[in-house]
C-alpha positions in Angstrom: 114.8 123.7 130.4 113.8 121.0 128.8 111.3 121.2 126.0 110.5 117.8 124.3 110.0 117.0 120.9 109.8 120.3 118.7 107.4 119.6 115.6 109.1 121.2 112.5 108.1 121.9 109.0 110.3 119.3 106.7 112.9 121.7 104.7 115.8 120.8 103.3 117.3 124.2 102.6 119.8 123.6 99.5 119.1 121.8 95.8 119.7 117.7 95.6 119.4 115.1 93.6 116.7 112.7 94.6 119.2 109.3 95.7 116.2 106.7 95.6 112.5 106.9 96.1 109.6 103.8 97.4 107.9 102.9 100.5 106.5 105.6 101.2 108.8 108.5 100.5 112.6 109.0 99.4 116.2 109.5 99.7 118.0 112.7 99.0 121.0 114.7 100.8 122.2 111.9 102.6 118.4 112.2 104.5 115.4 110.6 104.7 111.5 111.7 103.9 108.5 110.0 104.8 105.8 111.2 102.5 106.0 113.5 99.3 108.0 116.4 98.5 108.2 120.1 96.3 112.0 120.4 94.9 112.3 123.8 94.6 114.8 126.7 94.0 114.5 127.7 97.8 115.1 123.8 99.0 113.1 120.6 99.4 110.0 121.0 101.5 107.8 118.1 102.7 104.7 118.3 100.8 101.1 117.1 101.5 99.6 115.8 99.2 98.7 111.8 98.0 98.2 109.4 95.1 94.6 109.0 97.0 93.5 113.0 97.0 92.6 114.8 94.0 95.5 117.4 92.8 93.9 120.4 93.3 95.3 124.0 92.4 95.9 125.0 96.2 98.6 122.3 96.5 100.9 124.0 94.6 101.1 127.6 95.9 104.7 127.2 97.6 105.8 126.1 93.5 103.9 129.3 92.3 105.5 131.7 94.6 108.8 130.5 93.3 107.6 130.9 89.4 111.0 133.3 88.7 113.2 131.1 89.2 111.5 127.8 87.4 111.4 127.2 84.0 110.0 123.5 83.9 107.8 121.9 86.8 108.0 118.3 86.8 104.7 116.3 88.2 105.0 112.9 89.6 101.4 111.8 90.3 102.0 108.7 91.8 102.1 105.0 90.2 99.9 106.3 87.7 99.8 109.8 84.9 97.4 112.1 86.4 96.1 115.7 84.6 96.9 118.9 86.4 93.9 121.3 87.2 93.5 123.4 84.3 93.7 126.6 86.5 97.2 125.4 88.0 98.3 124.5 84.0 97.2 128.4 83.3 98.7 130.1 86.4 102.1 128.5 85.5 101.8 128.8 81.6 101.0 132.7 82.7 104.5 132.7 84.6 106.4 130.8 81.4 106.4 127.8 83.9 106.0 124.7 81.4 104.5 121.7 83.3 104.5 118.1 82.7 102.9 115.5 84.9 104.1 111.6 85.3 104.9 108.9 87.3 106.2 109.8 90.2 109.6 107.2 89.0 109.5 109.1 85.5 109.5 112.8 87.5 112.4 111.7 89.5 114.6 110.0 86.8 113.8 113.7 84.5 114.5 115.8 87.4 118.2 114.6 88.5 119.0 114.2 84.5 118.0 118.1 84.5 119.2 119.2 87.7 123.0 117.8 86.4 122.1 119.8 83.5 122.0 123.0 85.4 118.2 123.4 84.2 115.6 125.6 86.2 113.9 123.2 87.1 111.3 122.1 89.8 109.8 118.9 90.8 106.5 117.7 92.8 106.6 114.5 93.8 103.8 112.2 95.5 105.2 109.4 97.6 105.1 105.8 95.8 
């Protein structure tokens, strides 16, 4: 029986490097993903969030849940350096979960250099 178009939650269920990022989204696994992304321990998950909404704690409760296994969250905020929400910054610094935000270009240029490196490391990354 035919069933159409099945809407799925974006996952990419393994660790990668990002290949290239711009217009809207970016290139990893030999895939494509409109929109931003959470690199994460568990796999890369579509993400919603935008340069044009503020970054609010909520955003990043899939990162939080995954605390154990991440040692350094890297921020990409967009074109330009955004804070994070001082209750985010405390429930990470509570789980030894170091945070840094940047441009989104900076966050993906530190991620892959850690990732080679074998580093526990996580990424959040608004499309550019």
């Amino acid at each position: 029986m035919a069933r159409g178009i099945e809407i799925r939650e974006a996952h990419f269920p393994g660790r990668s490097g990002i290949d290239a990022y711009g217009n809207g989204g970016f290139r990893f696994a030999d895939m494509s993903h409109r929109g931003s992304i959470l690199c994460l321990p568990s796999g890369i998950y579509g993400w919603d969030a935008s340069e044009d909404q503020p970054l609010e704690a909520g955003l990043f409760d899939r990162v939080l849940a995954e605390t154990g296994d991440i040692e350094f969250l890297l921020v990409g905020t967009g074109m330009s350096i955004r804070p994070l929400p001082a209750e985010l910054k405390t429930a990470l610094r509570a789980a030894n979960v170091s945070s840094d935000p940047m441009s989104t270009g900076a966050a993906v240029r530190t991620f892959n250099v850690m990732l080679a490196e074998s580093r526990a490391v996580a990424a959040a990354l608004i499309a550019v």
